[in-house]
Structures are given as structure tokens and as C-alpha cells.
C-alpha distance (Angstrom), angle and dihedral (degrees) to the residues before:
residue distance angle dihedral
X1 . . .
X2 3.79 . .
X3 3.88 109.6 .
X4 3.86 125.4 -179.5
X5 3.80 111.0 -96.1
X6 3.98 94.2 -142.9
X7 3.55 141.6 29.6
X8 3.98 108.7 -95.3
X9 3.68 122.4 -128.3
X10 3.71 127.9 -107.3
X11 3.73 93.0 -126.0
X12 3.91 89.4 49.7
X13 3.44 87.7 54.5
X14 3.81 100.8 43.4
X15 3.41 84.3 49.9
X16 3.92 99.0 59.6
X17 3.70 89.9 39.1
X18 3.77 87.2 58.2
X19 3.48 92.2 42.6
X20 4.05 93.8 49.1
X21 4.15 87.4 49.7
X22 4.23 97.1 45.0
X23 4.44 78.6 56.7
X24 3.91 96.1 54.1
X25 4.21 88.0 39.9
X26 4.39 89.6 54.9
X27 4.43 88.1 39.6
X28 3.88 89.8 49.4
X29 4.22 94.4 47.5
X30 4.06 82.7 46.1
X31 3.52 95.6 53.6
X32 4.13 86.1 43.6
X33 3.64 92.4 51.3
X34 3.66 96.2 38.4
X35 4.36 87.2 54.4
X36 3.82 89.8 49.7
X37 3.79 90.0 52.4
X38 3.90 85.1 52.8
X39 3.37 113.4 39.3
X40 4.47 82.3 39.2
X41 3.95 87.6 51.2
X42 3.77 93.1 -125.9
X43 3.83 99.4 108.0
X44 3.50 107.0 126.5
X45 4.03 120.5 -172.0
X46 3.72 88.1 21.1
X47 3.63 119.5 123.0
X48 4.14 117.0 -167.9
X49 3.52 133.0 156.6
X50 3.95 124.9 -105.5
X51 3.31 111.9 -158.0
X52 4.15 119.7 -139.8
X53 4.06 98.0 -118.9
X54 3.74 87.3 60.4
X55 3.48 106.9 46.8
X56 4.22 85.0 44.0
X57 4.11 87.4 50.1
């Protein structure tokens, strides 16, 4: 089992917690913009399935 070889700092770790956080802030204001473009009817290059019963209703 691999195990790490020395103790890691606390700034090395703040940093990749801060890193790890800054990723999930930039994939939740995709996933905003890219549901505005939807439900707005500007999404370009986006491909999603509309089912029948809604487009009838």
C-alpha cells in the first residue's frame, strides 16, 4: 500500500483545498449559464432531449 513518505504542509494542503473548491465554483456557473441558454432558447452546440408529452402539452 503506497503511503506518503513525509508529512505534507499546511500551505500545500490549503492550497489544493483551494484549488479543489475554485473547480466546483467555474462547473456550477457552467451549468448556470448552460440552463439559461436552455430554458432562454439560445444554447447553441447543445444537444438535449425533448421529450413528446411536453412539446404536445
Amino acid at each position: 500500500m503506497a503511503v506518503p513518505k513525509k508529512k505534507t504542509s499546511k500551505g500545500k494542503r490549503n492550497q489544493r483545498h483551494a484549488h479543489w473548491k475554485a473547480k466546483a465554483a467555474v462547473a456550477a456557473q457552467k451549468a448556470l449559464s448552460i440552463g439559461k441558454a436552455v430554458l432562454s432558447g439560445r444554447a447553441q452546440g447543445f444537444v438535449y432531449p425533448i421529450s413528446e408529452d411536453d412539446a404536445e402539452a
